[in-house]
LODO-55909 format. One record per atom (N, C-alpha, C, O): residue number from 1; residue in one letter; atom name; x, y, z. Coordinates in Angstrom, 3 decimals, padded with zeros to 6 digits. Layout:
REM LODO-55909
NUM;a;CA;X;Y;Z;
...
//
This chain:
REM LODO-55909
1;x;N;-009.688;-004.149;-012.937;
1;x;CA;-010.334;-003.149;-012.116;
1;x;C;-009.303;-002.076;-011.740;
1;x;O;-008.104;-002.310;-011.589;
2;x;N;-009.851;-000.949;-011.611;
2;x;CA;-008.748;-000.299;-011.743;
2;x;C;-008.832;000.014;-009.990;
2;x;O;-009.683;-000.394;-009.200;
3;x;N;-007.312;001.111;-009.656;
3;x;CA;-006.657;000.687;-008.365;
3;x;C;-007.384;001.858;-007.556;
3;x;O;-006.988;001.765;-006.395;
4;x;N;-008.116;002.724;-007.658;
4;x;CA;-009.108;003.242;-007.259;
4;x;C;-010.220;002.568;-006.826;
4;x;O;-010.352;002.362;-005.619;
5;x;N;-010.992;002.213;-007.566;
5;x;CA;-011.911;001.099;-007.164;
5;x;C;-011.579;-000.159;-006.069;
5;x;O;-012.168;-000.568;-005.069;
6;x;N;-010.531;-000.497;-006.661;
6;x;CA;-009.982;-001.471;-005.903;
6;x;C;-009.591;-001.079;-004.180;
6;x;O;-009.721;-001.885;-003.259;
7;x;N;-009.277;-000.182;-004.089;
7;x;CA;-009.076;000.594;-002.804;
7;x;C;-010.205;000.871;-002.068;
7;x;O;-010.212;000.583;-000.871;
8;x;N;-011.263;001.437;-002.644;
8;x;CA;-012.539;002.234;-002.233;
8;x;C;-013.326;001.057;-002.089;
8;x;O;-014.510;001.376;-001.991;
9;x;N;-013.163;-000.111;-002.040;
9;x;CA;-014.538;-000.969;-001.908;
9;x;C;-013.763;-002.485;-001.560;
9;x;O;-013.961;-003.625;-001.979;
10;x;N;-012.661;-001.820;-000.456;
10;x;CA;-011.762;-002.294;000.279;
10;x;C;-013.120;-002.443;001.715;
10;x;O;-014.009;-001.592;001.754;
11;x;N;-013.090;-003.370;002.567;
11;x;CA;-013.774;-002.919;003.682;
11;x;C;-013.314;-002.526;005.091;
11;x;O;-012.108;-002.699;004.920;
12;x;N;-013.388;-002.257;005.933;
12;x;CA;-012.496;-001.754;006.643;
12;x;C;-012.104;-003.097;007.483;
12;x;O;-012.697;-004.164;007.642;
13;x;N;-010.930;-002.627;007.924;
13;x;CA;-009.821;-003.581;008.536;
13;x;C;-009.308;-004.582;007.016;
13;x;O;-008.268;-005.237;007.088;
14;x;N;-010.150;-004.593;005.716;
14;x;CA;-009.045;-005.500;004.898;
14;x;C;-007.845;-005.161;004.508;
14;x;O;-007.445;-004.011;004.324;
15;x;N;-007.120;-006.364;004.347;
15;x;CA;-005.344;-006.235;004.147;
15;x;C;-005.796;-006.781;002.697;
15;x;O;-006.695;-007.597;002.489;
16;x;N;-004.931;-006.117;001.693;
16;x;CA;-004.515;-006.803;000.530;
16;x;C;-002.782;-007.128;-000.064;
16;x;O;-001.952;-007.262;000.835;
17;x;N;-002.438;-007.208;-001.063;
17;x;CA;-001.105;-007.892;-001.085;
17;x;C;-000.846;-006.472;-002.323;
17;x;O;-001.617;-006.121;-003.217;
18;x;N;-000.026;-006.118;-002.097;
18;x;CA;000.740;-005.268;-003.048;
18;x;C;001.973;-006.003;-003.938;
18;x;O;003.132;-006.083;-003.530;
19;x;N;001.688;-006.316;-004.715;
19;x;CA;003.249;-007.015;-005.201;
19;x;C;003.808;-006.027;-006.276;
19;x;O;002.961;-005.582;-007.051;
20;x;N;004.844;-005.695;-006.413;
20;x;CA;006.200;-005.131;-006.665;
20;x;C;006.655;-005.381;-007.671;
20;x;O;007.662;-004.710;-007.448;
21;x;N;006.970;-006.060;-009.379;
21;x;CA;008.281;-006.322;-009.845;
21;x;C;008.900;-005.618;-010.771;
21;x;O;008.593;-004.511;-011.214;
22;x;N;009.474;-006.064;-010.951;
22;x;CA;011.173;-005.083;-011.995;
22;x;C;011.542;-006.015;-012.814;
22;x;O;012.437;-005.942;-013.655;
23;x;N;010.764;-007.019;-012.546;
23;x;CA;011.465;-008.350;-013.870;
23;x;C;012.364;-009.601;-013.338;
23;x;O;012.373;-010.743;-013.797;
24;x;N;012.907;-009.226;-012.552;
24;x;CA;013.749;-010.413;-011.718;
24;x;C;013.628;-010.393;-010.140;
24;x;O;013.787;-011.402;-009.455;
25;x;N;013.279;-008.926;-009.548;
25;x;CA;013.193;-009.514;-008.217;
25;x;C;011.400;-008.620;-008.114;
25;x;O;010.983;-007.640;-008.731;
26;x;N;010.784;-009.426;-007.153;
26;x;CA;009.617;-009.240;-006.779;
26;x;C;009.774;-008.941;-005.392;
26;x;O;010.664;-009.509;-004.760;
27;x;N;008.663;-007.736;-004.590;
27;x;CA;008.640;-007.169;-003.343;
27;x;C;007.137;-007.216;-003.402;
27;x;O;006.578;-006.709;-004.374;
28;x;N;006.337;-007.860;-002.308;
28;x;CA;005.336;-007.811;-002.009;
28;x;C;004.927;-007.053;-000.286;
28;x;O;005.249;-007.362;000.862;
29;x;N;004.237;-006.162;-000.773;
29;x;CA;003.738;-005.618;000.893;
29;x;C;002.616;-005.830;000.817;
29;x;O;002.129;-006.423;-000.146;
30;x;N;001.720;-005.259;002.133;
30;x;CA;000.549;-004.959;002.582;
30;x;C;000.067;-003.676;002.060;
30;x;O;000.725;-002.719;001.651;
31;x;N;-001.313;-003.845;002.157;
31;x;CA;-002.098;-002.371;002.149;
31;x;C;-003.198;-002.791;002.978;
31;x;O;-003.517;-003.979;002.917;
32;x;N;-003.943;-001.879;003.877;
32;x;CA;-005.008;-002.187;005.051;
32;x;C;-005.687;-000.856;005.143;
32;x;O;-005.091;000.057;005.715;
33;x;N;-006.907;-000.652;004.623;
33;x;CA;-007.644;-000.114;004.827;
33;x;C;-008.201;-000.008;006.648;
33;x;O;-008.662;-000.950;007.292;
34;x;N;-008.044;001.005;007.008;
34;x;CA;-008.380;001.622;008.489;
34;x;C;-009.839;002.653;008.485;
34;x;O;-010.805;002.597;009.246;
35;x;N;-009.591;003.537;007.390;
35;x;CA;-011.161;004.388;007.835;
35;x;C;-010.843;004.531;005.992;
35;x;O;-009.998;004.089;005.213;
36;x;N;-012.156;005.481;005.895;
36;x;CA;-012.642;005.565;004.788;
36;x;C;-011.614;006.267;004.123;
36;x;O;-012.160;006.130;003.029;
37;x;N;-010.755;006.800;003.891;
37;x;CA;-009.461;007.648;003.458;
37;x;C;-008.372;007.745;004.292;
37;x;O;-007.793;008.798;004.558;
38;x;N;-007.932;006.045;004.934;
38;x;CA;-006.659;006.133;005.336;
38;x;C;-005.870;004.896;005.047;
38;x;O;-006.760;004.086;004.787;
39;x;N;-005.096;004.471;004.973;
39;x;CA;-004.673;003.105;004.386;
39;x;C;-003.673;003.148;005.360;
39;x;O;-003.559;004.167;006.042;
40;x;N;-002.568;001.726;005.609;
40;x;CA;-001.778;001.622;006.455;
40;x;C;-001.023;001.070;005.205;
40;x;O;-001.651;000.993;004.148;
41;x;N;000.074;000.744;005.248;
41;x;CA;001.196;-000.005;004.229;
41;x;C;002.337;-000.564;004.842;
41;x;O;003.331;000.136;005.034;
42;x;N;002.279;-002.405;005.351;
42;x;CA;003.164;-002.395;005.924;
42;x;C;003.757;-003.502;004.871;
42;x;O;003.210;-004.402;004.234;
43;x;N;005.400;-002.951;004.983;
43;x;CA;006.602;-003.931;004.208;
43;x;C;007.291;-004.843;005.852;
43;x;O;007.121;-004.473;007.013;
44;x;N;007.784;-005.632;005.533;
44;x;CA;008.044;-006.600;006.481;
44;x;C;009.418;-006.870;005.729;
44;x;O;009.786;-008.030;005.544;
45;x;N;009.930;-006.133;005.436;
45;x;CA;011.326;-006.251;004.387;
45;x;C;012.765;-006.149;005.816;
45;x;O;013.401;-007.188;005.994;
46;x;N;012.926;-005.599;006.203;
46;x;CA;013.640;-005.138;007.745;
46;x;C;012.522;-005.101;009.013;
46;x;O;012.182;-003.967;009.351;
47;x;N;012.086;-005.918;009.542;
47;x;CA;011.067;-006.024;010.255;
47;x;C;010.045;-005.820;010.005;
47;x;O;009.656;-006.186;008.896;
48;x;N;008.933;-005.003;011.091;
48;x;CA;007.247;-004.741;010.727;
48;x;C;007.470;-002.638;010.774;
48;x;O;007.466;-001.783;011.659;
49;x;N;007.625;-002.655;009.352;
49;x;CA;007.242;-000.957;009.419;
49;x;C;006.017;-000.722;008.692;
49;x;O;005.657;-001.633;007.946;
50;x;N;005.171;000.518;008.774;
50;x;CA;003.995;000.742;008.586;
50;x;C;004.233;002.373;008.389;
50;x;O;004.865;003.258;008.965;
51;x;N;003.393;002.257;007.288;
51;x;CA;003.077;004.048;007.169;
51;x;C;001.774;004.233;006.344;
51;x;O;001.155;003.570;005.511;
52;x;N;001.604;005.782;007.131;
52;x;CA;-000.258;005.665;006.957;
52;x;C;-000.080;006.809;005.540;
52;x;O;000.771;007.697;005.482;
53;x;N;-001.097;006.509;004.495;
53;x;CA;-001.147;007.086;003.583;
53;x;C;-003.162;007.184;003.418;
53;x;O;-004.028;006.352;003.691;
54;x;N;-003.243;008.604;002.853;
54;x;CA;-005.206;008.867;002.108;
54;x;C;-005.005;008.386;000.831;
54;x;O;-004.060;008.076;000.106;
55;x;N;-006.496;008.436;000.791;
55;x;CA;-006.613;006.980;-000.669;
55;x;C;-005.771;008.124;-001.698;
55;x;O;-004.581;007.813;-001.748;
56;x;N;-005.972;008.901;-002.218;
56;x;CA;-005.155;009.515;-003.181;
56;x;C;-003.535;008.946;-003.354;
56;x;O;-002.853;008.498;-004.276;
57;x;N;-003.354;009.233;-001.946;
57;x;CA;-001.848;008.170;-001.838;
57;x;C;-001.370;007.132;-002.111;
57;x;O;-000.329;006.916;-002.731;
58;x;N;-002.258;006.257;-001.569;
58;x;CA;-002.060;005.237;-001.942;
58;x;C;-002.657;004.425;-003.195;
58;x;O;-002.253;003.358;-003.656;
59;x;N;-003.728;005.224;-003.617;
59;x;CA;-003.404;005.057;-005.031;
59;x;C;-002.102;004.990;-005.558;
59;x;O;-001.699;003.878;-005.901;
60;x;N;-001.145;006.259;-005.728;
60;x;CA;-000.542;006.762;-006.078;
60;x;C;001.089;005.494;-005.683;
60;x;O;002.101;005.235;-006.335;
61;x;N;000.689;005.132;-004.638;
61;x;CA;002.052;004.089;-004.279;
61;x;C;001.818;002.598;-004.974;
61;x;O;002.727;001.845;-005.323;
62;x;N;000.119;002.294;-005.121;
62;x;CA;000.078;000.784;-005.543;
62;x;C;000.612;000.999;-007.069;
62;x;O;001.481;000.254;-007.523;
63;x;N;000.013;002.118;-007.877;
63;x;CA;000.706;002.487;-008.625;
63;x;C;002.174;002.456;-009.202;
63;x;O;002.358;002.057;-010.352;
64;x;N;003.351;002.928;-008.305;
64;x;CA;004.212;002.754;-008.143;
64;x;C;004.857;004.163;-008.463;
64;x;O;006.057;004.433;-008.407;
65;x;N;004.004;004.856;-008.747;
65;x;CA;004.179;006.919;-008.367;
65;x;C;005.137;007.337;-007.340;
65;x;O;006.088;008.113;-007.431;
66;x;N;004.561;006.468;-006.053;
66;x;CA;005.432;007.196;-005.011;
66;x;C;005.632;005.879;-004.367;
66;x;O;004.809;005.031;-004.023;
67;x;N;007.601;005.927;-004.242;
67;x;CA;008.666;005.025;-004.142;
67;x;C;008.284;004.815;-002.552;
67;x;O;007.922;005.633;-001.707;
68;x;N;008.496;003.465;-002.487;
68;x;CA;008.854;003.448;-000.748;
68;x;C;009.727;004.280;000.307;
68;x;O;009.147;004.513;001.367;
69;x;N;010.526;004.574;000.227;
69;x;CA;011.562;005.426;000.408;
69;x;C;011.039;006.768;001.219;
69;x;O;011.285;007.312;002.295;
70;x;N;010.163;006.988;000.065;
70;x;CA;009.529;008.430;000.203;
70;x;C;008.155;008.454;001.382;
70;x;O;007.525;009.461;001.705;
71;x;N;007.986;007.398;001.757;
71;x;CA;006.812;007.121;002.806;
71;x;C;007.484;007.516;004.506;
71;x;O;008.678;007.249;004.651;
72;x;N;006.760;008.107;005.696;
72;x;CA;007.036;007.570;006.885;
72;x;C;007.474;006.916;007.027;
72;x;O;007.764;006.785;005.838;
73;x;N;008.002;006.052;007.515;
73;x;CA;007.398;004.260;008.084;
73;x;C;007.971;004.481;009.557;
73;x;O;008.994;004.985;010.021;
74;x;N;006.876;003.893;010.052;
74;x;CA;007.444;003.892;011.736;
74;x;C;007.573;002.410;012.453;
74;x;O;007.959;002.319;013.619;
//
């Protein structure tokens, strides 16, 4: 299914698991749908950070388009 779909028929308040790999190390976060075009993304890598991304975005991050790095996180 592709990660559009997969996002959009998310229901609100669900968390799903983002997993990460490169071949040897694996990073798994969150993704949490909040309203109809807002997602939350929290990594728990250095504590609880969170940054809000629209579905375009986060398309674009489950993807792996746009690096963590490059997010808010508060």
């Amino acid at each position: 299914m592709k990660v559009s779909k997969q996002l959009t028929s998310m229901k609100l308040g669900q968390i799903k698991d983002i997993v990460f790999s490169s071949g040897v190390a694996r990073v798994t976060r969150e993704i949490e749908k909040v309203e109809q075009n807002v997602f939350y993304v929290h990594d728990f890598s250095s504590g609880w950070l969170t940054a809000e991304l629209n579905l375009n975005d986060a398309i674009k991050f489950c993807k792996g388009e746009i690096k963590p790095l490059e997010l808010l996180w508060e």
